[in-house]
py3Dmol code that shows the C-alpha trace and the ligand (Angstrom):
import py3Dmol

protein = """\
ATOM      1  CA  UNK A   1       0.000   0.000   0.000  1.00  0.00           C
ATOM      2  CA  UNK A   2       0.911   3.376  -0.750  1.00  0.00           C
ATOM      3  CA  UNK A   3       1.342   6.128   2.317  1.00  0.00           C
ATOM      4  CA  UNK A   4      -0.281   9.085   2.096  1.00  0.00           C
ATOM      5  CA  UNK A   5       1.481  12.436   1.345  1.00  0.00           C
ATOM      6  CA  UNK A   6      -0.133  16.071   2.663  1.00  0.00           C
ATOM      7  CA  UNK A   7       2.346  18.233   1.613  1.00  0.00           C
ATOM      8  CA  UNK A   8       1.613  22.146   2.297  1.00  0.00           C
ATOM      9  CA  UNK A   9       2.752  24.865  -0.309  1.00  0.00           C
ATOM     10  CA  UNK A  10       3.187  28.026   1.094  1.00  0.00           C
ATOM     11  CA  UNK A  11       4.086  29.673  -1.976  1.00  0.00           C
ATOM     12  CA  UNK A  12       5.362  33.414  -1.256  1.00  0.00           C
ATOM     13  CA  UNK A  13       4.065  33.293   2.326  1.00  0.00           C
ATOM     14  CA  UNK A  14       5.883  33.393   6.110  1.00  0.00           C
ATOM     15  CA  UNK A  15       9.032  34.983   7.342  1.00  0.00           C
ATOM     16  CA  UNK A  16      11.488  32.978   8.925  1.00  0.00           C
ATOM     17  CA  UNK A  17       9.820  33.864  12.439  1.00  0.00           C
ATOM     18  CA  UNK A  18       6.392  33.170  11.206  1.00  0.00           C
ATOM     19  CA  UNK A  19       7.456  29.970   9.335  1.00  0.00           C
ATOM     20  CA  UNK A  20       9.145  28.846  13.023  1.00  0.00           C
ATOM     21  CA  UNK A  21       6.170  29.830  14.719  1.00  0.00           C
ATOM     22  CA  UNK A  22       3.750  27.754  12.342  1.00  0.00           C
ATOM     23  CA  UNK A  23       5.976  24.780  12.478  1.00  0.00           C
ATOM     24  CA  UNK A  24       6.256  24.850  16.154  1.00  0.00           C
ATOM     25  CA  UNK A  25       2.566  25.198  16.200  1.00  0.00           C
ATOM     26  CA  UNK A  26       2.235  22.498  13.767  1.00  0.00           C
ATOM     27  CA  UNK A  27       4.263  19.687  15.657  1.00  0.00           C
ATOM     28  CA  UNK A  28       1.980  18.576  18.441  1.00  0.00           C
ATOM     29  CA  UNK A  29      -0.768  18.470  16.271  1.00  0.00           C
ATOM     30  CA  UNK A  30       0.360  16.069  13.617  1.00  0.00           C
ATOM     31  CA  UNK A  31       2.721  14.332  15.395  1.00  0.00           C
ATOM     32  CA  UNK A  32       0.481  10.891  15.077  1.00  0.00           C
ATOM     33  CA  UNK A  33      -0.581  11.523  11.702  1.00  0.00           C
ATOM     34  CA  UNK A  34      -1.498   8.849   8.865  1.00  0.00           C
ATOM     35  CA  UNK A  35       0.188  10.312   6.494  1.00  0.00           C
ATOM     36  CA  UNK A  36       3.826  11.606   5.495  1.00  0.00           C
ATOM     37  CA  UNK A  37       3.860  15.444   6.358  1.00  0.00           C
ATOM     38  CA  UNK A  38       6.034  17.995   4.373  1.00  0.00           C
ATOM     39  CA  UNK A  39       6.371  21.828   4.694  1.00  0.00           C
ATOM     40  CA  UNK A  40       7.219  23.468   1.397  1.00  0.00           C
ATOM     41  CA  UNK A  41       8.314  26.454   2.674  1.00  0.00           C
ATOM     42  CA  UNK A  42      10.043  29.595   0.469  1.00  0.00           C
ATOM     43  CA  UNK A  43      14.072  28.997   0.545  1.00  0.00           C
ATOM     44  CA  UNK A  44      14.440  31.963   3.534  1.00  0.00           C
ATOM     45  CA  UNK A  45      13.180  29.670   5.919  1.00  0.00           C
ATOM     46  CA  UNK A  46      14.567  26.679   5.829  1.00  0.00           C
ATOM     47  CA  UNK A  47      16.990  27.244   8.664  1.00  0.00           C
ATOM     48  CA  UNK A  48      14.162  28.071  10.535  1.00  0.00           C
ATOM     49  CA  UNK A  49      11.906  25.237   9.679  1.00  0.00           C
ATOM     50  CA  UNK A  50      14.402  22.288   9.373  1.00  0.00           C
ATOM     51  CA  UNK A  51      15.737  23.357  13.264  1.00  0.00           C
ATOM     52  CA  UNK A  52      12.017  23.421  14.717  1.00  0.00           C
ATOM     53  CA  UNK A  53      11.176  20.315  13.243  1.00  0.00           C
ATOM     54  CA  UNK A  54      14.420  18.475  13.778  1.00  0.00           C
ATOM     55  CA  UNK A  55      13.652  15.264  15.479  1.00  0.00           C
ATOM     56  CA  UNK A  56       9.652  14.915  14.347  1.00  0.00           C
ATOM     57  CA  UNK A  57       7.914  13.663  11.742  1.00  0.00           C
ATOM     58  CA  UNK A  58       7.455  16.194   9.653  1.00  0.00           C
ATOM     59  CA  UNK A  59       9.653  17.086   6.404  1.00  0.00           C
ATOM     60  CA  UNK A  60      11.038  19.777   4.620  1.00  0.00           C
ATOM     61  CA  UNK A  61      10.143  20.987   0.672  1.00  0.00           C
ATOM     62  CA  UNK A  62      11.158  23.264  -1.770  1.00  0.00           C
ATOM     63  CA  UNK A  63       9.226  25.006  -4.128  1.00  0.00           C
ATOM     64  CA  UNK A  64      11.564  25.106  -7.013  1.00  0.00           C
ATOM     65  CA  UNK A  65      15.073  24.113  -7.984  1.00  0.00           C
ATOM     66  CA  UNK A  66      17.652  25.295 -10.936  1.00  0.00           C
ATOM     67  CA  UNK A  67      19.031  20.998 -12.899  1.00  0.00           C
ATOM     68  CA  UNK A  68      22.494  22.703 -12.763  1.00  0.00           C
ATOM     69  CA  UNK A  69      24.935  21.604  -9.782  1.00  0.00           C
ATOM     70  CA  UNK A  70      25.879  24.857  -9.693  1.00  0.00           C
ATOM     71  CA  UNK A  71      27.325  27.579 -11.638  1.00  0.00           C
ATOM     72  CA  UNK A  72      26.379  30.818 -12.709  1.00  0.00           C
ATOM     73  CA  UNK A  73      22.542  30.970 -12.699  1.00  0.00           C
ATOM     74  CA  UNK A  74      21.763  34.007 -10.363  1.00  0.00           C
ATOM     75  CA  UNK A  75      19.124  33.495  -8.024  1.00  0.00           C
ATOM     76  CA  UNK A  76      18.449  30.246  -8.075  1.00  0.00           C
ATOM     77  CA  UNK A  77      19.234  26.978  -6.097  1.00  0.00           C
ATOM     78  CA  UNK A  78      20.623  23.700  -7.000  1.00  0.00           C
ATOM     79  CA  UNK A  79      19.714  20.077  -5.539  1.00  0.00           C
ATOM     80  CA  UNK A  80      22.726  20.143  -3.442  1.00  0.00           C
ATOM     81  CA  UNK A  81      21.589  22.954  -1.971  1.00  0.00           C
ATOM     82  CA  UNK A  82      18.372  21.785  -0.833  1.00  0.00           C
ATOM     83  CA  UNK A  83      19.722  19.090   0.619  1.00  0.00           C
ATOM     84  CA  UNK A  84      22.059  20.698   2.635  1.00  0.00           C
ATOM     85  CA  UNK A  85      19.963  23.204   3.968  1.00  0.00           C
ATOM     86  CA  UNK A  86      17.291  19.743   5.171  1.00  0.00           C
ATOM     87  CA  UNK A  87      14.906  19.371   2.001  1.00  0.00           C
ATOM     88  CA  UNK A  88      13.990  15.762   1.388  1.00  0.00           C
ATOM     89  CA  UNK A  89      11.365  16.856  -1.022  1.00  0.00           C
ATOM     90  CA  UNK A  90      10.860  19.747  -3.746  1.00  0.00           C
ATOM     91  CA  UNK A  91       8.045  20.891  -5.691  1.00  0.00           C
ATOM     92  CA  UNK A  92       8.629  20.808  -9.228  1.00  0.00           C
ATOM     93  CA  UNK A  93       6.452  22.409 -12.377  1.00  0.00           C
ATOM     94  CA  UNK A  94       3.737  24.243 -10.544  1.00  0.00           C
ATOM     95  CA  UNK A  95       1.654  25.919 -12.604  1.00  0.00           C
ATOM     96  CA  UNK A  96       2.100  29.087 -10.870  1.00  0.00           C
ATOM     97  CA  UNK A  97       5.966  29.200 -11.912  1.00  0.00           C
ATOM     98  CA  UNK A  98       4.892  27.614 -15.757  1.00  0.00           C
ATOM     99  CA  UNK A  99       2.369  30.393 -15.987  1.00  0.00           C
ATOM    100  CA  UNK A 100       4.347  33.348 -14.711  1.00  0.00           C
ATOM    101  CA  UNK A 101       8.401  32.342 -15.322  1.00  0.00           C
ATOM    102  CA  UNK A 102       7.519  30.395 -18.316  1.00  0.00           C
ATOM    103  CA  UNK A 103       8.655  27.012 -17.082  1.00  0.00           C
ATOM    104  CA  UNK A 104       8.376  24.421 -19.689  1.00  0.00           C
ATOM    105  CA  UNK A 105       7.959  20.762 -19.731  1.00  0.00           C
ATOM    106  CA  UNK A 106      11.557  20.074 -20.873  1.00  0.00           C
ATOM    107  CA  UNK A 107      12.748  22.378 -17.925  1.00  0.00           C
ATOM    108  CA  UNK A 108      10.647  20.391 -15.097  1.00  0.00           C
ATOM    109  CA  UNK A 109      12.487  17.347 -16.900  1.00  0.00           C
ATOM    110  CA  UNK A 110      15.830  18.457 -16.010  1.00  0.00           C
ATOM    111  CA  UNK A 111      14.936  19.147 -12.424  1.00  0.00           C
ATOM    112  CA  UNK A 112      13.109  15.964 -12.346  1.00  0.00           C
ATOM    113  CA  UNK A 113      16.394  14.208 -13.084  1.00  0.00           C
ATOM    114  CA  UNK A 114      18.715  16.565 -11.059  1.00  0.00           C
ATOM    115  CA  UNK A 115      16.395  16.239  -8.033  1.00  0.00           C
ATOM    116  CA  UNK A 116      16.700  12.292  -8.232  1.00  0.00           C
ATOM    117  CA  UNK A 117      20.171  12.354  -8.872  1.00  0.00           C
ATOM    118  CA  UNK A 118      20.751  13.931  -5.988  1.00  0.00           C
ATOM    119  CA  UNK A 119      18.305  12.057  -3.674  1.00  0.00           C
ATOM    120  CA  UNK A 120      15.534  14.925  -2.963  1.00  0.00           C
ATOM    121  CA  UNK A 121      11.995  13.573  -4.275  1.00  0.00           C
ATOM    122  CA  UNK A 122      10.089  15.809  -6.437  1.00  0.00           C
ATOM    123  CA  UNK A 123       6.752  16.228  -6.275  1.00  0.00           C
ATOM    124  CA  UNK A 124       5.988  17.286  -9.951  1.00  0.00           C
ATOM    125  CA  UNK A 125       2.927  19.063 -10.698  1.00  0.00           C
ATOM    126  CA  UNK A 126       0.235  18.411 -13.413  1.00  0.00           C
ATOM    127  CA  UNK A 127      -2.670  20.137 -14.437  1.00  0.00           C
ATOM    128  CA  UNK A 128      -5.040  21.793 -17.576  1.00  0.00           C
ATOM    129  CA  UNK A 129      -6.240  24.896 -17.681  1.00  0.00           C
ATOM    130  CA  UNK A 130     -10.323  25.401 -17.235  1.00  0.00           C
ATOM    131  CA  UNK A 131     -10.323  26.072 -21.136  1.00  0.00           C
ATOM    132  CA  UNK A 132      -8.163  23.125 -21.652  1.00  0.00           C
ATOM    133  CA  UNK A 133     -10.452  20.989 -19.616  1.00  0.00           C
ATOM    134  CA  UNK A 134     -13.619  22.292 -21.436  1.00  0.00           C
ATOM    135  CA  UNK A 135     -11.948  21.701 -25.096  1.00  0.00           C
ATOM    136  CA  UNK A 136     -11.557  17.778 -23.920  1.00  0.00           C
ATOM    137  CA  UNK A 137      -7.757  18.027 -23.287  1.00  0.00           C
ATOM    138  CA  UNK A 138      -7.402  17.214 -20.042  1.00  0.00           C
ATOM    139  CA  UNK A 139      -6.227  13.231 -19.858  1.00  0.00           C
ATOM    140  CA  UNK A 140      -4.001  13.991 -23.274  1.00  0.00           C
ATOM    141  CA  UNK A 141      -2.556  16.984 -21.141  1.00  0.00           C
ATOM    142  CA  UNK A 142      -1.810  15.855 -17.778  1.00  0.00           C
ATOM    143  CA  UNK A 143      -0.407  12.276 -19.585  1.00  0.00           C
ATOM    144  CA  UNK A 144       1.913  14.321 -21.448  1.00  0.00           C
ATOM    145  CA  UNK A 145       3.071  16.633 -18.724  1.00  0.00           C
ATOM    146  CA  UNK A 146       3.988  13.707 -16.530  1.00  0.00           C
ATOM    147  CA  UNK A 147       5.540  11.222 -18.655  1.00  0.00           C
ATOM    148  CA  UNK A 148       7.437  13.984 -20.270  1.00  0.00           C
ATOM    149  CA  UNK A 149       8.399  15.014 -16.858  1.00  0.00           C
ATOM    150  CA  UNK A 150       9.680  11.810 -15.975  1.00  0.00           C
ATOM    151  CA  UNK A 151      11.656  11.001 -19.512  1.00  0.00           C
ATOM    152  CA  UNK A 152      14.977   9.639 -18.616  1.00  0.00           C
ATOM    153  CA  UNK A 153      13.903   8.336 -15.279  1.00  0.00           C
ATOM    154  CA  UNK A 154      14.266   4.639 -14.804  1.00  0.00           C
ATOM    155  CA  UNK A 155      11.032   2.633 -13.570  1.00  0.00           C
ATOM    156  CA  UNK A 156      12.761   2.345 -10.174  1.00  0.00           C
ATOM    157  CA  UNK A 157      13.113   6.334  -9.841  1.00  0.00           C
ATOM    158  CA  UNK A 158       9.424   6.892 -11.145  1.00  0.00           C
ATOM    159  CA  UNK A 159       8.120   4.450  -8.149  1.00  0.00           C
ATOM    160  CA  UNK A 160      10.055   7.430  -5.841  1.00  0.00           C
ATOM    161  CA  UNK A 161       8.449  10.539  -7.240  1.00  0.00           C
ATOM    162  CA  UNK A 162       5.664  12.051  -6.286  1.00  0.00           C
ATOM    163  CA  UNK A 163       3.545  13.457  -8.990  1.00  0.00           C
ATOM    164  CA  UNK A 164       0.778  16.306  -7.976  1.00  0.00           C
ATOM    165  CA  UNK A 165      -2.206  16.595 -10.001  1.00  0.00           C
ATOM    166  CA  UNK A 166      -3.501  20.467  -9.566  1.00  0.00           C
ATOM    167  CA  UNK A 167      -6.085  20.996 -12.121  1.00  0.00           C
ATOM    168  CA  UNK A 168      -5.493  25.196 -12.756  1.00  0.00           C
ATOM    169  CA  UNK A 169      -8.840  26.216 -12.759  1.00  0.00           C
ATOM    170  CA  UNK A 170      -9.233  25.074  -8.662  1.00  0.00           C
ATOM    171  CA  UNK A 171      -5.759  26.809  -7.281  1.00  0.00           C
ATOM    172  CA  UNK A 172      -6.651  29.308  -5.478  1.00  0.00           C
ATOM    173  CA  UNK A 173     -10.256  29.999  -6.710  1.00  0.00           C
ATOM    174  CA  UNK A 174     -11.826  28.035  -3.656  1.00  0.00           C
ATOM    175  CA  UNK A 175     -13.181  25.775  -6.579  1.00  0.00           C
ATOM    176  CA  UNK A 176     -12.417  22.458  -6.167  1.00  0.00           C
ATOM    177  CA  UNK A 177     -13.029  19.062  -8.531  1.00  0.00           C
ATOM    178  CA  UNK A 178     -15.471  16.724  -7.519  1.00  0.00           C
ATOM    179  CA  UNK A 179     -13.893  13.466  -5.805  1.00  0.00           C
ATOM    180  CA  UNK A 180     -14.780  11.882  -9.141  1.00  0.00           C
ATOM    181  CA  UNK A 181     -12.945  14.239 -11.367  1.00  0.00           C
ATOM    182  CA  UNK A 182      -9.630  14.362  -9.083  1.00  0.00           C
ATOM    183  CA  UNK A 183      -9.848  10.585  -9.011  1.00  0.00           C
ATOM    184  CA  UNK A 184     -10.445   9.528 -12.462  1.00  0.00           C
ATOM    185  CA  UNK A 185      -7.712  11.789 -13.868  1.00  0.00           C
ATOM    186  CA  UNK A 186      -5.605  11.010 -11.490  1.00  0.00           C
ATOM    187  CA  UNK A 187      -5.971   7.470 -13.039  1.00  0.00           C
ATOM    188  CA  UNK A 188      -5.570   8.859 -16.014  1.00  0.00           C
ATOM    189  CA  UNK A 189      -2.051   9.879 -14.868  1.00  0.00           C
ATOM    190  CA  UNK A 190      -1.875   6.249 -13.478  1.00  0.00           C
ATOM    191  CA  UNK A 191      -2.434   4.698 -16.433  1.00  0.00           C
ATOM    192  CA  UNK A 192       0.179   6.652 -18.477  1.00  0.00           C
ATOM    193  CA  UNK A 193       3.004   5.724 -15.920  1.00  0.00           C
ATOM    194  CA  UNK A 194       2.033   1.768 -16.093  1.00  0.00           C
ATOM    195  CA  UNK A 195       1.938   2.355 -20.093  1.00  0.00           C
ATOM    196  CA  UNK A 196       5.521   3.515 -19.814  1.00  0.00           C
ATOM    197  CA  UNK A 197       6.782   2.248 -16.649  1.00  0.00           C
ATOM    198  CA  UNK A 198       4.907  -0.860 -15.951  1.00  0.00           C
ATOM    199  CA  UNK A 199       3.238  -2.345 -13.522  1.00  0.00           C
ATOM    200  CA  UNK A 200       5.225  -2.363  -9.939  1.00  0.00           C
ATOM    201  CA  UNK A 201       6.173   1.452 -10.646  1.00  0.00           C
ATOM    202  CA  UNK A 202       2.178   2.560 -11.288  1.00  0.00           C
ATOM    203  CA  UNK A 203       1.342   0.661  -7.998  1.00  0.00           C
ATOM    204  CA  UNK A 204       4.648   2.273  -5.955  1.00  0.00           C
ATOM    205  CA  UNK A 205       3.997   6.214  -7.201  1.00  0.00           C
ATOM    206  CA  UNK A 206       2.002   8.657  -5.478  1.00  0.00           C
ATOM    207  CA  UNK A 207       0.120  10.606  -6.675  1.00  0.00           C
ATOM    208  CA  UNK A 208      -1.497  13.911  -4.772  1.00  0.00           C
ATOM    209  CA  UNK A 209      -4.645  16.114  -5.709  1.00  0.00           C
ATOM    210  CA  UNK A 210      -4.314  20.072  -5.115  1.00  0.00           C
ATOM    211  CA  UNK A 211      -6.335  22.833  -5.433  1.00  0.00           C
ATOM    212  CA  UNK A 212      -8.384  24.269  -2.892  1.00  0.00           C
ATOM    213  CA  UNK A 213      -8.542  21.268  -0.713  1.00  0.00           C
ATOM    214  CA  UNK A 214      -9.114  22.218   2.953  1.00  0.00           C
ATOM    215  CA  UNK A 215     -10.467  20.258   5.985  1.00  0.00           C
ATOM    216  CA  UNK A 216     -14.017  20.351   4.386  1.00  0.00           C
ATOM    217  CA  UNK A 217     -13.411  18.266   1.519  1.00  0.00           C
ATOM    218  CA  UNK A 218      -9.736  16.569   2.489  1.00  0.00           C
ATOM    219  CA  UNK A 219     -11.682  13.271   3.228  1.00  0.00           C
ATOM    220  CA  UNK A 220     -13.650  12.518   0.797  1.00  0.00           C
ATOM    221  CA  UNK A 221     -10.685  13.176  -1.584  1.00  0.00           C
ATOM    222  CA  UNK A 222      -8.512  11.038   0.422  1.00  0.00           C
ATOM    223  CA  UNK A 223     -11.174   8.002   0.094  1.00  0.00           C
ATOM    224  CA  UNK A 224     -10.674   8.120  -3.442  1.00  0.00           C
ATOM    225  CA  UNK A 225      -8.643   5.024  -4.462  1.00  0.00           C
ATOM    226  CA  UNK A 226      -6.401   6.869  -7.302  1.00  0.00           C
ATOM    227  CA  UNK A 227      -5.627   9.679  -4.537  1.00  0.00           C
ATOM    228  CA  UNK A 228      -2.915   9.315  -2.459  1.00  0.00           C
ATOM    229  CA  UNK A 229      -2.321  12.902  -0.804  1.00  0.00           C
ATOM    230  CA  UNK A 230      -2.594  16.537  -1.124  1.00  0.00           C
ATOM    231  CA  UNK A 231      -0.674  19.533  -2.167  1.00  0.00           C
ATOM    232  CA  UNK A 232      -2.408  22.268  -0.183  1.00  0.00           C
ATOM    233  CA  UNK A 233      -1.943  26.111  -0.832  1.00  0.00           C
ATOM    234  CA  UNK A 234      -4.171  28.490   1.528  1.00  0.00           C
ATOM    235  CA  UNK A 235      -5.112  26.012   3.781  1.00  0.00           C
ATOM    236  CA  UNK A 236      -1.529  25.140   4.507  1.00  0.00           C
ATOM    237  CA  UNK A 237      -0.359  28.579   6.267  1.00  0.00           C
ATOM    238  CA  UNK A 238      -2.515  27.919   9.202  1.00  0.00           C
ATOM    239  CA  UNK A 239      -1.747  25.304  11.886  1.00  0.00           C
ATOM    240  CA  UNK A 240      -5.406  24.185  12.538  1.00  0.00           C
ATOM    241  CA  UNK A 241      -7.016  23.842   8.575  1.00  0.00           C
ATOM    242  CA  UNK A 242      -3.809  22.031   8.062  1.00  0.00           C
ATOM    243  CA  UNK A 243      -3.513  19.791  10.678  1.00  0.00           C
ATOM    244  CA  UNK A 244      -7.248  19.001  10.037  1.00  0.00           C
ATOM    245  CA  UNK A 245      -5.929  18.015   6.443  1.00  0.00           C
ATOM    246  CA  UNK A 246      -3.233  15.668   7.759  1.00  0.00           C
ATOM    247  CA  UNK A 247      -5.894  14.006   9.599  1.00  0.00           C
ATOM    248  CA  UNK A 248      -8.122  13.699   6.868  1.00  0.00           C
ATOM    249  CA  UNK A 249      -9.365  10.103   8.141  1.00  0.00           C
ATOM    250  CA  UNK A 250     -10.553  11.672  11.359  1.00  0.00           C
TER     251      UNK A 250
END
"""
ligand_1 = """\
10
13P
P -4.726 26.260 -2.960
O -4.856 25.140 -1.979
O -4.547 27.603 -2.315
O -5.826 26.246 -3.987
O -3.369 26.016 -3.766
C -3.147 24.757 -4.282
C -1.762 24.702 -4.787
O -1.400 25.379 -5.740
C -0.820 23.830 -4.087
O 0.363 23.719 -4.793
"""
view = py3Dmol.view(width=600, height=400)
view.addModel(protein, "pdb")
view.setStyle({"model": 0}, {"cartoon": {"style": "trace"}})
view.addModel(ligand_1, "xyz")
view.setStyle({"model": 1}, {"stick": {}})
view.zoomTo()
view.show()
């Protein structure tokens, strides 16, 4: 069986004080949680976050990453880097940085493979558009983001990742898909990684829904049996709506 993954994204939120204080807040209340718990936090903080939670069960993200090992690529952060600073995880190909710093499907590719080089575990993120969705393009979309995503990866490395499925339209709008859309295309996304990868990696990956899940709705996405976890925005940057999240079976 696959174990769950709530993973918060806090996108451009929290100074390093307020990051400490919501992971101290945090601890206690998901310290017996069914799940995996990650904090993607932005790359000020994780001094901050990876002290407070140092000997707990929760686990350190990143929202983005440059493939390079290093070099001269100002502003941005390589692999090696995360994982120094306490990362085990980092969010790869959010819409939010494909829509507004052009990232491309190629470019998640090469952080895909950098990230697992180096031994963080990306969480990649997949998703149409509402006009893409309305057109019919939605299982031909999200099947090419991912497997082109993964391209290069061996079947091995593909049962590692995680992959997010975040349709566009429900980020942020308080809109979210029905259980039965999140579920069937994330089987869709399923299905193209046991076309490509076979069987034992389609069974091993997990695969998250995001987009304006909260405590309301967290469990009856979680009892879908394609969904294995969520990649939570708003509800994430307060200790209570997420730790209702994590305990989505409650
Ligand atoms: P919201 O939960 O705020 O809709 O954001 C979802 C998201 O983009 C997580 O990566």
């Amino acid at each position: 069986m696959r174990t769950p993954i709530i993973a918060g994204n806090w996108k451009m939120n929290k100074t390093p004080a307020e990051a400490k204080a919501l992971a101290e807040a945090l601890i206690p209340l998901v310290q017996d949680a069914p799940c995996e718990v990650v904090l993607g936090t932005p790359a000020v903080n994780f001094a901050a976050v990876s002290e407070a939670i140092r000997g707990t069960n929760i686990k350190l993200g990143a929202q983005n990453m440059h493939w390079q090992p290093s070099g001269a690529y100002t502003g941005e952060l390589s692999a090696d880097m995360l994982l120094a600073a306490g990362c085990t995880y980092v969010i790869l190909g959010h819409s939010e940085r494909r829509q507004y710093f052009a990232e491309t499907d190629e470019a998640v590719n090469r952080k895909a493979l950098a990230a697992v080089k180096a031994g963080l575990i990306p969480i990649i993120c997949v998703g149409e558009t509402l006009s893409q969705r309305e057109e019919g393009y939605t299982d031909t979309l999200v099947a090419y983001q991912t497997l082109t995503a993964l391209t290069g990866l061996t079947a091995g490395q593909v049962a590692q990742v995680v992959v997010a499925y975040e349709p566009v339209w429900a980020i942020g709008t308080g809109e979210v898909a029905t259980d039965e859309q999140a579920n069937e295309t994330v089987g869709v996304i399923r299905a193209a990684i046991l076309g490509q990868y076979g069987d034992a990696a389609a069974d091993a990956v997990r695969i998250q829904y995001g987009g304006s899940m909260n405590p309301a709705n967290a469990g009856g996405l979680m009892r879908q049996p394609e969904i294995d976890g969520g990649l939570i925005g708003g509800a994430s940057l307060k200790a209570e709506d997420f730790a209702k999240v994590v305990h989505f079976d409650k």
